[in-house]
Steps between C-alpha positions, in 0.01 A plus 500: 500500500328176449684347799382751697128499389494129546635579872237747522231208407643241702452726808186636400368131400511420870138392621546803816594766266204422262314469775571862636508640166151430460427583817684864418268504117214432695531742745620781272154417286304521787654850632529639139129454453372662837562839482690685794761256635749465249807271467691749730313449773450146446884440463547730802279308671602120455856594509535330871366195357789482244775506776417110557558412122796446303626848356424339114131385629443850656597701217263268225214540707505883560581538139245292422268738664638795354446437145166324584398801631573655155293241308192500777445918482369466177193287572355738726610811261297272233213380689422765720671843405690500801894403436629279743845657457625815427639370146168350454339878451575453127320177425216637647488763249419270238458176632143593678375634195571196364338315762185751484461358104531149585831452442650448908598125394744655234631762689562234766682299238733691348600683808638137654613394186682819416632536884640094432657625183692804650602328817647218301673696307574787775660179665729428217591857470620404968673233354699601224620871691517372858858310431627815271399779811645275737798511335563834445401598862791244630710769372357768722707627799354675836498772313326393184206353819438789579426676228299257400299487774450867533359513115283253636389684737470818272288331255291305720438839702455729181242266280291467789133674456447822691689722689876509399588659853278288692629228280868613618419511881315151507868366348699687784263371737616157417839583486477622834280153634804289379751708717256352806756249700840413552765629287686175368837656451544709829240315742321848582125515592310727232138624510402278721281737749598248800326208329735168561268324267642769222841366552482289176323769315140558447294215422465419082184300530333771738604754241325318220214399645429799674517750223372285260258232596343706852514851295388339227160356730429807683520696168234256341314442819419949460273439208181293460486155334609634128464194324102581400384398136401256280774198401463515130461163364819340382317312195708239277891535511563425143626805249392551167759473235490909432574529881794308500659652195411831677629399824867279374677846438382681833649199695816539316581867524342498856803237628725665305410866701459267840841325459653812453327776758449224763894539582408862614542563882176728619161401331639280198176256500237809454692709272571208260113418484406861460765505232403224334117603450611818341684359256232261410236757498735728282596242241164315488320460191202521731541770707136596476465232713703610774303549771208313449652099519838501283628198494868568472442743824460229687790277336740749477497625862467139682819352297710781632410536812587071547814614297607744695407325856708237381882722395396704805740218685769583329663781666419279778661227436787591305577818717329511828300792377118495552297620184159544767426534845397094419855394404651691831248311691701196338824624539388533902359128483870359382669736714350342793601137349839641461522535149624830351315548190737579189725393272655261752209314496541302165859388598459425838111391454395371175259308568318800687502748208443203227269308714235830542551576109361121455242572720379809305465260187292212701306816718367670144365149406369447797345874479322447174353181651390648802341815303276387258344146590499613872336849418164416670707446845668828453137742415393357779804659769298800370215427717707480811476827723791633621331482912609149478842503337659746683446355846643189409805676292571726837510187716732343226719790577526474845585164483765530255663770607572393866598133368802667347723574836186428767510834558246693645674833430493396093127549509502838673777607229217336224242742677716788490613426133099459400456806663769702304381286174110683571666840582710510174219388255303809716760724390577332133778416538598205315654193749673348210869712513468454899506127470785497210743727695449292829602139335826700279584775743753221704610425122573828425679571801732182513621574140529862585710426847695220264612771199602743767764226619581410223541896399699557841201752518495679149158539387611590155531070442105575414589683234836360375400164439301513151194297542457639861554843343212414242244384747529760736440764166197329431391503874553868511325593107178251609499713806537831373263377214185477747635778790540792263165465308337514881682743586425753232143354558471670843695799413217561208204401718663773789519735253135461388358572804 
């Protein structure tokens, strides 16, 4: 492994890829800490600019911005009461109380220095089972694929928040959207609606931009200026000795519930920082103090969710599986370089899959720098209204979008997509299973049309071949698992009235 790391550092070493992994840090910060955009959109978003950079250089940067994102949320959260991301909810909880005693400077602290620690070690934990996963998925078959990639789907689809039937529809909707084009096998013309420019398929970056970077405007754009209040003072940065022995265990058993929930497809990042602050506030000795600034509430909570935003590429790269609606947006990205994400990769690309682990260990060094000298820079995003970002952020759009194919028709399909994004978050239904099942419903049907070759047409190879049998039972329990309790939901709820 220390070949391969030092292969990883060589290629991350590189004056451009340090150069766009800050960039990516930088960025992430910046988007973490203004609430409503989001590293989705923001990846959806730059992902034209990416096509002119080396795969390697691509995939640092937006990484970089994803797990910037994670570390930026929490200085709003702290500062303001208003969580820049969704997993920042938690640290808000505690880490404004903190703030509103005079303590914002420590909160500040040990959430970057607890969100260093668990992505450093989150990192290690990429390292060490990246080459073991890889190697067992060599051994898969077609058959083996697709079972895979259907419990991906499952999961992804069933650990979503909301709806489970809406959650189910927005997955065959995507399904469906990567059926768009020409058949590869027999040359026919499907779901195209007379559209030439549909022969290839429908466009990825109009997809992803659309539902989540217009949707995600025009949603935000609906409500008033929401960032009213008073910036608590962030004070000195320095923790007492009592908070640092308080705050040492949190960080541990909050990367050790990160590195481990982070690999779950669906909403891994929030449930492992929801998870982590009950533990904390069940085994604290202070649990009195829950509530009203708790320390370990804030340490606890931050260290996972770094932890878990950091294994969350494992199922990526190890077996072309996305853990979030982030990662798929990823997957799409190397698609379009034309690499096929999975366990490939590592053989046929080291210096891709070592190269962005490297660059996860420079980017959280980087992120602690950036977080708490620069914090001034980053209160003061908070002033900026929104009336002046978005314009700027739509015209970005525009641009990028059409300077994939010069294409005209790509920005109508971005329109259309933005348009289905707003109508979707109208109806709550979450876009998140929509975008997964677009980027692995080709997958899924390439390994399905290759077992069924294999098979001479016997569908029973699903269930004779052991793994494949295995995954496809756990597809259909995690399904059942969520249907049936819905079910009998509705049945109870007719019956009532």
């Amino acid at each position: 492994m220390l070949d391969n790391l030092a292969l990883g550092l060589s290629v991350a070493f590189t004056f451009h890829n340090l150069l766009f992994a800050f960039a990516g840090c930088t960025i992430g910060t910046a988007i973490g800490v203004l609430p409503g955009i989001g590293p989705l959109a923001t990846i959806a978003l730059l992902l034209p600019l990416t096509f002119t950079l080396d795969p390697v250089t691509a995939l640092i940067m937006l990484s970089g911005i994803y797990y910037g994102a994670q570390y930026g949320g929490s200085t709003s959260a702290i500062l303001l009461n208003l969580p820049g991301e969704v997993t920042a909810v938690v640290t808000s909880l505690e880490g404004h109380k903190m703030a509103r005693r005079g303590r914002a400077g420590a909160a500040l602290a040990v959430s970057a220095i607890g969100s260093f620690f668990a992505g450093t070690v989150a990192t290690f934990v990429v390292a060490a089972s990246g080459p073991v996963l890889t190697t067992f998925a060599l051994s898969f078959g077609p058959a083996e694929y697709f079972s895979l990639i259907l419990l991906g789907l499952v999961i992804a689809t069933v650990l979503v928040s909301g709806n489970i039937f809406k959650s189910l529809a927005m997955l065959m909707f995507g399904l469906a959207m990567g059926l768009v084009g020409t058949d590869i096998q027999s040359g026919e013309i499907r779901l195209t609606f007379g559209f030439p420019q549909l022969f290839e398929g429908i466009n990825f970056v109009a997809v992803a931009m659309g539902i989540f970077g217009l949707a995600e405007i025009a949603r935000n754009l609906e409500n008033p200026e929401h960032r009213s209040g008073t910036v608590a003072k962030v004070g000195s940065l320095w923790l007492n000795r009592e908070e640092i022995r308080r705050a040492t265990p949190s960080v541990l058993r909050g990367t050790a519930v990160g590195s481990v929930l982070g690999l779950l497809p669906g909403g891994g990042l929030a449930l492992s920082t929801f998870a982590s602050y009950m533990m904390e506030q069940r085994i604290s000795k202070y649990r009195h103090e829950f509530g009203h600034g708790a320390i370990e509430g804030v340490a606890g909570p931050e260290s996972a969710n770094n932890a878990a935003s950091q294994t969350s590429f494992i199922p990526m790269l190890t077996l072309g599986i996305p853990a979030n609606a982030v990662m798929a947006l990823m997957i799409g990205g190397l698609m379009i370089h034309g690499i096929q994400p999975g366990p490939g990769v590592m053989q046929a690309q080291p210096e891709l899959f070592w190269g962005l682990i490297a660059s996860m260990w420079i980017g959280n060094l980087m992120l602690l720098v950036i977080n708490l000298p620069l914090i001034g820079i980053w209160v003061s995003l908070l002033r900026v209204p929104y009336r002046f970002l978005y314009p700027t952020i739509l015209a970005f759009c525009a641009v990028g979008v059409y300077s994939v194919n010069y294409a005209t028709f790509d920005i109508f399909q971005t329109v259309f997509f933005g348009f289905v994004g707003y109508l979707l978050y109208k109806l709550s239904c979450e876009p998140a299973p929509l975008l997964i099942g677009f980027v692995l419903g080709p997958l899924l049907e390439e390994y399905l049309r290759r077992a069924m070759v294999i098979s001479r047409g016997d569908p029973m190879v699903f269930l004779e071949r052991p793994v494949s049998a295995v995954l496809i039972s756990l597809s259909v329990l995690a399904l059942a698992a969520m249907v049936l309790p819905a079910i009998r939901r509705r049945k109870d709820q007719a019956l009532e009235e």
